[in-house]
matplotlib code that plots the C-alpha trace (Angstrom):
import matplotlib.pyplot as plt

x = [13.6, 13.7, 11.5, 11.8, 8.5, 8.9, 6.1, 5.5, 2.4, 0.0, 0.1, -1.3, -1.2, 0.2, -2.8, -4.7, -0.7, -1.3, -4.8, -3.7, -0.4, -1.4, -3.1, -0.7, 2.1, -0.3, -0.8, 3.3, 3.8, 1.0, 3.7, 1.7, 5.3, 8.3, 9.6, 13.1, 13.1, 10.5, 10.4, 9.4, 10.9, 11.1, 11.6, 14.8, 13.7, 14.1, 11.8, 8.0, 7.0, 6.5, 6.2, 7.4, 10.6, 10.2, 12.4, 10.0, 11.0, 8.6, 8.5, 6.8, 6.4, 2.6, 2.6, 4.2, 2.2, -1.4, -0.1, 0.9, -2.6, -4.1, -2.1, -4.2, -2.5, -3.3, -6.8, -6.7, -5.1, -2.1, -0.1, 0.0, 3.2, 4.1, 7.2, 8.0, 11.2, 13.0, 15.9, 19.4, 21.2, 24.8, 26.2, 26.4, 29.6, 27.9, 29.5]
y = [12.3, 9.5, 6.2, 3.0, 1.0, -2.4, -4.2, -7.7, -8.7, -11.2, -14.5, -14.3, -10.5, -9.8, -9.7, -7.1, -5.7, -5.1, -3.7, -1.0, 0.0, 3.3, 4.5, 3.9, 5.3, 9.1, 8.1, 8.5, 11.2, 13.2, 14.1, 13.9, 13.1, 13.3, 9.9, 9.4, 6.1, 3.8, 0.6, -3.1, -5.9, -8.9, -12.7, -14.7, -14.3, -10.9, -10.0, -11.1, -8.4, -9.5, -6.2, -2.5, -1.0, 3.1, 5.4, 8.7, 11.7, 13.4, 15.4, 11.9, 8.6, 9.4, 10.8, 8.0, 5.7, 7.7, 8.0, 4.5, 3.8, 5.4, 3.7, 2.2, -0.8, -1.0, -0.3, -2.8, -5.7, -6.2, -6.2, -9.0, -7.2, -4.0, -2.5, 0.9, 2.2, 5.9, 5.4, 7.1, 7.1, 7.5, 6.9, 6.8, 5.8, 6.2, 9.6]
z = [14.7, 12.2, 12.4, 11.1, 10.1, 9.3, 7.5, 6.9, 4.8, 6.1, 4.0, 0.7, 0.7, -2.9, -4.2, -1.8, -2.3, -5.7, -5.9, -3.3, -4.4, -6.3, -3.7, -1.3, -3.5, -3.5, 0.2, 0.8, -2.0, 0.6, 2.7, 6.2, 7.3, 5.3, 4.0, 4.0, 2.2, 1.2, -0.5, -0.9, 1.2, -1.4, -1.2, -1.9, -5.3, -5.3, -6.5, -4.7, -2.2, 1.0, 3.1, 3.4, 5.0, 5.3, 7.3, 7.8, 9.7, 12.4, 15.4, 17.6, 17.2, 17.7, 14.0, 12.3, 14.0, 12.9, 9.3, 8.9, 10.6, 7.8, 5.1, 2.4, 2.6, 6.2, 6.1, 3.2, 5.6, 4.0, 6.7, 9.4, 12.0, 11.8, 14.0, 14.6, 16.3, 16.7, 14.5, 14.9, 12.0, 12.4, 9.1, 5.4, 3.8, 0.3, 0.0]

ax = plt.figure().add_subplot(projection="3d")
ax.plot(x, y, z, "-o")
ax.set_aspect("equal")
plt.show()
C-alpha cells in the first residue's frame, strides 16, 4: 500500500533544514521502505523549503510511521506537524 507523509517544518526550521539534509538524503536512499517520491514543499517563492511531501510504499502504516520516526530531520526537530495517510492512487495521465 502507498502512504502519503506530509511535513511542515516548525518556524525557523531552514536552518536545522539545511544542516541535516545529507543525512537525511542517505536516510531515504536506505530503502527501509521504498520511496515512491520525495521532495521539498517550498514557499510562494518557490523556492524556500518549508516542509517534505513523500509518497513511500509499505506493507503497514506502522512501518512508515517508525521510519519517518527515525528520520534525521525528525530527530533533528525540523518538523512541527507531520500527517500520514494510506494513499490510493488512481491515476497518472503523464503517460
Amino acid at each position: 500500500m502507498r502512504f502519503v507523509v506530509h511535513c511542515l517544518d516548525k518556524p525557523n526550521a531552514l536552518a536545522i533544514r539545511l544542516s541535516n539534509y545529507e543525512a537525511h538524503k542517505a536516510y531515504l536512499a536506505s530503502g527501509a521502505v521504498a520511496t515512491v517520491v520525495s521532495g521539498p514543499l517550498v514557499a510562494d517563492d518557490g523556492e524556500t523549503m518549508i516542509g517534505s511531501l513523500f509518497i513511500f510504499e509499505a506493507e503497514r502504516k506502522e512501518q512508515v510511521l517508525s521510519f519517518n520516526a527515525a528520520d534525521p530531520f525528525h530527530r533533528a526537530g525540523v518538523w512541527g506537524e507531520v500527517h500520514i495517510h494510506p494513499f490510493l492512487m488512481r491515476g497518472d495521465n503523464r503517460i
